[in-house]
C-alpha positions as CSV (number, residue, x, y, z in Angstrom):
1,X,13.9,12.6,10.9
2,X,12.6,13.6,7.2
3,X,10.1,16.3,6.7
4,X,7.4,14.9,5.0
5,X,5.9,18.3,3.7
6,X,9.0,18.8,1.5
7,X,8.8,17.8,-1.9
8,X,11.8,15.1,-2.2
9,X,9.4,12.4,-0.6
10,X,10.4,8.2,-1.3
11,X,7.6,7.3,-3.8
12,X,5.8,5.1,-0.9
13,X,5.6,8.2,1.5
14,X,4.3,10.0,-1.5
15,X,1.6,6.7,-1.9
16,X,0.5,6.8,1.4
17,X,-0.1,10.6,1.6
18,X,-1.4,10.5,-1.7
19,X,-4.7,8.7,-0.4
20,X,-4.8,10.9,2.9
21,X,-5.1,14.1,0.2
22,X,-8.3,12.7,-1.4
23,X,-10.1,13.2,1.7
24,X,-13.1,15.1,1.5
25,X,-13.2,17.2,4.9
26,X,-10.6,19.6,3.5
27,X,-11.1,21.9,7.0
28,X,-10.5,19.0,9.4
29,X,-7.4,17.6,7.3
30,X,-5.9,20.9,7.8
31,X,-6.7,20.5,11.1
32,X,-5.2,17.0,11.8
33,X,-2.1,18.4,9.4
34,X,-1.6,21.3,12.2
35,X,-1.6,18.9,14.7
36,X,1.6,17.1,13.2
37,X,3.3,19.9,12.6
38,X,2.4,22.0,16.2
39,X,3.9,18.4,18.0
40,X,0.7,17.4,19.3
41,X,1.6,13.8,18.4
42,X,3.0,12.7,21.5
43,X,3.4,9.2,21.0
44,X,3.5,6.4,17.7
45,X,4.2,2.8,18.5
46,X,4.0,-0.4,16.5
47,X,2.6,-3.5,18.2
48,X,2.5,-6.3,16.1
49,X,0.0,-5.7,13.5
50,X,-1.3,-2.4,14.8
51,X,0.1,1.2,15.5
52,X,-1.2,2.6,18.6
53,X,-0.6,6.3,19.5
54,X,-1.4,9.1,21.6
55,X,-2.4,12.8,20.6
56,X,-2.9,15.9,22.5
57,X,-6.4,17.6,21.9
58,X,-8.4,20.0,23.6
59,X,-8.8,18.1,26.8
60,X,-6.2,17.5,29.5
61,X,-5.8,13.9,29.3
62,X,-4.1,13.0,25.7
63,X,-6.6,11.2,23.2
64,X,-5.6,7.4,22.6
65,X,-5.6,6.3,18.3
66,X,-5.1,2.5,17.0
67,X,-4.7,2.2,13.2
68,X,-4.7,-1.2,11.3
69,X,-4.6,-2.7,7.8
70,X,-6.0,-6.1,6.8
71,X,-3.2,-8.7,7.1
72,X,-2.6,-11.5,4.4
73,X,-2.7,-14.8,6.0
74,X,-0.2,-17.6,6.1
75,X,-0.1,-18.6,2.8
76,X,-0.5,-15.7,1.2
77,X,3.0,-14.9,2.7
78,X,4.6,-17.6,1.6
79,X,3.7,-16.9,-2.2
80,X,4.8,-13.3,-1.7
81,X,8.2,-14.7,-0.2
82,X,8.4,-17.6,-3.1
83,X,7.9,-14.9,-5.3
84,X,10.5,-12.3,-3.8
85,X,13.0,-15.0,-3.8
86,X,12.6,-15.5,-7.1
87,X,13.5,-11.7,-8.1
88,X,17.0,-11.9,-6.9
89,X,17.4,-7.8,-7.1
90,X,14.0,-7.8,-5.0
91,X,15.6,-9.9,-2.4
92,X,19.2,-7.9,-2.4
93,X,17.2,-4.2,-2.2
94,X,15.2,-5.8,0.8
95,X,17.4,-7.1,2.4
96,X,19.6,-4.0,2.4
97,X,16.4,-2.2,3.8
98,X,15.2,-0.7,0.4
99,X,12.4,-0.6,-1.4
100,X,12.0,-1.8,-5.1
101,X,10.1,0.6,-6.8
102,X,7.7,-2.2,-8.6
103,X,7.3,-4.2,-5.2
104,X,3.6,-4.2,-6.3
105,X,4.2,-6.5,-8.7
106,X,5.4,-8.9,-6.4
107,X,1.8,-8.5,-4.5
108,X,-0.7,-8.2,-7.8
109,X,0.8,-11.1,-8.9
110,X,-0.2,-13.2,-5.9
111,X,-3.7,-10.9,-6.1
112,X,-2.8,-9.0,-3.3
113,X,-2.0,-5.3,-3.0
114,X,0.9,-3.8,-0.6
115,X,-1.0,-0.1,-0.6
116,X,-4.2,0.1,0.2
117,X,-6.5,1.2,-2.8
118,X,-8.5,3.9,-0.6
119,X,-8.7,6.0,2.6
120,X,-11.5,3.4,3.7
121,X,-9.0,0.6,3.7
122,X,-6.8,1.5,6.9
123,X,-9.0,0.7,9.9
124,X,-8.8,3.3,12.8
125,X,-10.2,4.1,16.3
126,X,-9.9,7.3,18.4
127,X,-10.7,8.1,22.2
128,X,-12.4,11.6,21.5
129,X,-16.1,12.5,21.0
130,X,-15.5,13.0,17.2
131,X,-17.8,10.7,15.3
132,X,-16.2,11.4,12.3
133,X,-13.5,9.0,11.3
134,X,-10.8,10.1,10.5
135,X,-11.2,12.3,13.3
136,X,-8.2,15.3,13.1
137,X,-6.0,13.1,15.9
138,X,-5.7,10.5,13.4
139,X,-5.4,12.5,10.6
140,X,-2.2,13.6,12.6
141,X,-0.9,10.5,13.2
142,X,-1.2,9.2,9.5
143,X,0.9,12.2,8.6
144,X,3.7,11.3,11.1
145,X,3.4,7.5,9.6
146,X,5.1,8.9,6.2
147,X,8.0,9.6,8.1
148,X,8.6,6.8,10.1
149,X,8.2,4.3,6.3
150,X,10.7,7.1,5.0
151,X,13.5,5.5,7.9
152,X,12.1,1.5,7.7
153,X,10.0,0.9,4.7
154,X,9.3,-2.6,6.5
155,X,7.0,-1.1,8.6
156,X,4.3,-1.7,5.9
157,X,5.0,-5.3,5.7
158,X,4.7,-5.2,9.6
159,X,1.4,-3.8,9.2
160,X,-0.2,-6.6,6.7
161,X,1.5,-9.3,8.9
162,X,5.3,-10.0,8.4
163,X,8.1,-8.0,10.6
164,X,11.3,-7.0,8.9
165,X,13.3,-10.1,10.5
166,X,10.6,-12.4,9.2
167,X,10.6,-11.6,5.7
168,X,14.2,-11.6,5.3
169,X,14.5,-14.4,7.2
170,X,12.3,-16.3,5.1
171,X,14.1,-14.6,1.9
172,X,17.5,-16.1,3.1
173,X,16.2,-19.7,3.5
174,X,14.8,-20.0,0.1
175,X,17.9,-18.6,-1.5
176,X,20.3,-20.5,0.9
177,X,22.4,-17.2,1.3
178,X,24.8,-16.0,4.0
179,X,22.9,-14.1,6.5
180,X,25.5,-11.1,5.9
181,X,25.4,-11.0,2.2
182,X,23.2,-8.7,0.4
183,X,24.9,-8.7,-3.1
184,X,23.1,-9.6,-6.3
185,X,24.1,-13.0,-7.4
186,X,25.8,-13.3,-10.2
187,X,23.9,-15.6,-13.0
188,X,26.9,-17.1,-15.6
189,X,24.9,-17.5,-19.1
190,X,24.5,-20.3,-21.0
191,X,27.6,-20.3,-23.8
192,X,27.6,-24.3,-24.3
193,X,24.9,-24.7,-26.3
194,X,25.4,-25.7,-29.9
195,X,21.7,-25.1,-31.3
196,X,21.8,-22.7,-34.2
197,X,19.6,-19.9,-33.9
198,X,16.9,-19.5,-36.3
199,X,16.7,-16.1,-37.2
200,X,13.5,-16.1,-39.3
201,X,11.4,-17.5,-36.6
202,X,13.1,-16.1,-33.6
203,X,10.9,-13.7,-32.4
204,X,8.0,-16.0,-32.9
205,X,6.0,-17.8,-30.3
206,X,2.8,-19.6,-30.4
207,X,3.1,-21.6,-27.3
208,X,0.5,-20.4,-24.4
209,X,2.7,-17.8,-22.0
210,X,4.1,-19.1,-18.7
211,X,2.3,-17.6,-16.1
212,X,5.3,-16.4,-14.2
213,X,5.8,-14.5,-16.9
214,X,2.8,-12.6,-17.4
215,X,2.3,-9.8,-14.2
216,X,-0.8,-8.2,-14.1
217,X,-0.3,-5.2,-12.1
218,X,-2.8,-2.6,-10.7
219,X,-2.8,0.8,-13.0
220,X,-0.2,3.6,-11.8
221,X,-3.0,6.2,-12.2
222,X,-4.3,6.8,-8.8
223,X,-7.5,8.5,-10.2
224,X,-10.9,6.3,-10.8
225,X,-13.0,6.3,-13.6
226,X,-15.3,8.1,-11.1
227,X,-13.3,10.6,-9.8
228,X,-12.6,11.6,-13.7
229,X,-16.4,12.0,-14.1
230,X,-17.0,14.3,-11.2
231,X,-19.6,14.6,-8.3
232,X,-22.9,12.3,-9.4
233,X,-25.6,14.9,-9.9
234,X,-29.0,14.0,-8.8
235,X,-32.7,15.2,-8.9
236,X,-33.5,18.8,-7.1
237,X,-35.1,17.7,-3.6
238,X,-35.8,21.3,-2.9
239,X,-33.1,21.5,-0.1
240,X,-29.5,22.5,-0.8
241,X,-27.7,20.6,2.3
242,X,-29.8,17.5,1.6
243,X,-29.4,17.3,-2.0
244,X,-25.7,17.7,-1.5
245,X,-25.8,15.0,1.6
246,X,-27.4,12.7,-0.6
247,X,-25.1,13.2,-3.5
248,X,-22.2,12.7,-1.2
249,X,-23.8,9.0,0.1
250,X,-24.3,8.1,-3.6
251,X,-20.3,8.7,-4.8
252,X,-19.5,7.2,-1.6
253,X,-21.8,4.0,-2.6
254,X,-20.0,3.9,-6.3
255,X,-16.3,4.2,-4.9
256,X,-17.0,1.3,-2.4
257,X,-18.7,-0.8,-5.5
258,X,-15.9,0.7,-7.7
259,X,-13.3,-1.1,-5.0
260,X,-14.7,-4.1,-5.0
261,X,-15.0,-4.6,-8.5
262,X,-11.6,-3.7,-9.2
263,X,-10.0,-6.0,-6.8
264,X,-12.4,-8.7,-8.0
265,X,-11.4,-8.4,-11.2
266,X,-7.6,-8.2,-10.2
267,X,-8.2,-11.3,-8.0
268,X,-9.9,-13.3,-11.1
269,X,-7.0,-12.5,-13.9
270,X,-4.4,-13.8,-11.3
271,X,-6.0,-17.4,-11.5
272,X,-5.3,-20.0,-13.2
273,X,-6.8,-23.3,-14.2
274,X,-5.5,-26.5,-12.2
């Protein structure tokens, strides 16, 4: 199995942990990261949808965790997969278990996203008296999750809704390959053509763009506007803990209006008129 404290991490390990080290509780992340390393992750399972997993804490009797995403529905799939099919070095790195480094493409260009944008979007439940979620069990177990995408990076398309045998199932029927073939097809160009080439207006083009050829892809810097700017001051309410409680509640407030907006917005340039 791959450590996933080295450095030399696949760039979606790195994504995933990336969003763990934003969290705010910097004592109970170390915590949950001791946990992972000490072994007191006794158990990680994927059912369907949903990984459900068992960690040893203080208590005798191990504490049950259950993390989800939100799955993309039925047709959102099949635009993915239309879309996938239509990258044929996409398909071939799937289907040989790899995964392309711009896969988000794929997704933003159905208005979708593979990652999720924030901590806030992976949906979790833990059996101990914690209130605080993430608690420090499943703090543990996301860490142990970078691993087990490191061995089968399907395991994320498992978790918003397709298995591995689905999608490259459904990959192989559009394309109408053989189910053992994972080569790159070979496309012959065009040499019949007895058009002449105008050079003067050859890099011109006044005709509106395809839409299959415009992507509109989330930005690569992981940092919000907000994040830039730094903790929201507000006025002096005399008490220290209070004034810092409520300053907390009010960045929380922004990032969740901050989300939305964003994936609005994404949602909105990936439509077009009928």
């Amino acid at each position: 199995m791959k450590d996933n404290y080295t450095s030399e991490r696949e760039w979606w390990v790195q994504q995933w942990l990336d969003l763990l080290d934003k969290y705010r509780f910097k004592k109970r992340l170390e915590r949950g990261r001791n946990y992972a390393r000490q072994g007191n992750v006794l158990s990680i399972e994927f059912k369907g949808d949903k990984i459900i997993s068992r960690v040893q804490g203080t208590e005798a009797e191990p504490y049950k965790q259950s993390l989800w995403l939100d799955t993309f529905t039925d047709e959102d799939w099949d635009c993915i997969i239309q879309t996938l099919s239509q990258q044929a070095l996409f398909s071939a790195k799937l289907m040989a278990g790899e995964m392309p480094a711009n896969i988000e493409d794929v997704f933003a260009t159905n208005g979708l996203r593979l990652f999720p944008f924030s901590l806030s979007e992976i949906h979790s439940k833990c059996s101990c008296p914690d209130k605080a979620n993430p608690c420090k069990h499943i703090v543990a177990v996301y860490h142990l999750l970078g691993d087990r995408f490191a061995e089968d990076p399907f395991v994320l398309f498992q978790l918003r809704g397709r298995t591995k045998e689905e999608t490259i199932e459904a990959l192989r029927q559009i394309r109408g390959e053989d189910p053992r073939s994972t080569s790159v097809p070979e496309i012959e160009p065009n040499l019949t053509s007895e058009q002449p080439i105008d050079l003067e207006s050859f890099w011109k083009y006044d005709r509106q763009l395809e839409s299959s050829l415009v992507v509109i892809t989330p930005s690569p810097e992981t940092h919000t506007i907000l994040e830039l700017l730094g903790e929201i001051s507000i006025a002096d309410s005399g008490k220290r803990t209070s004034q810092t409680r409520n300053s907390q509640a009010l960045n929380d407030y922004f990032q969740q209006v901050y989300q939305i907006v964003s994936q609005t917005a994404l949602r909105s340039a990936m439509e077009t008129d009928s």
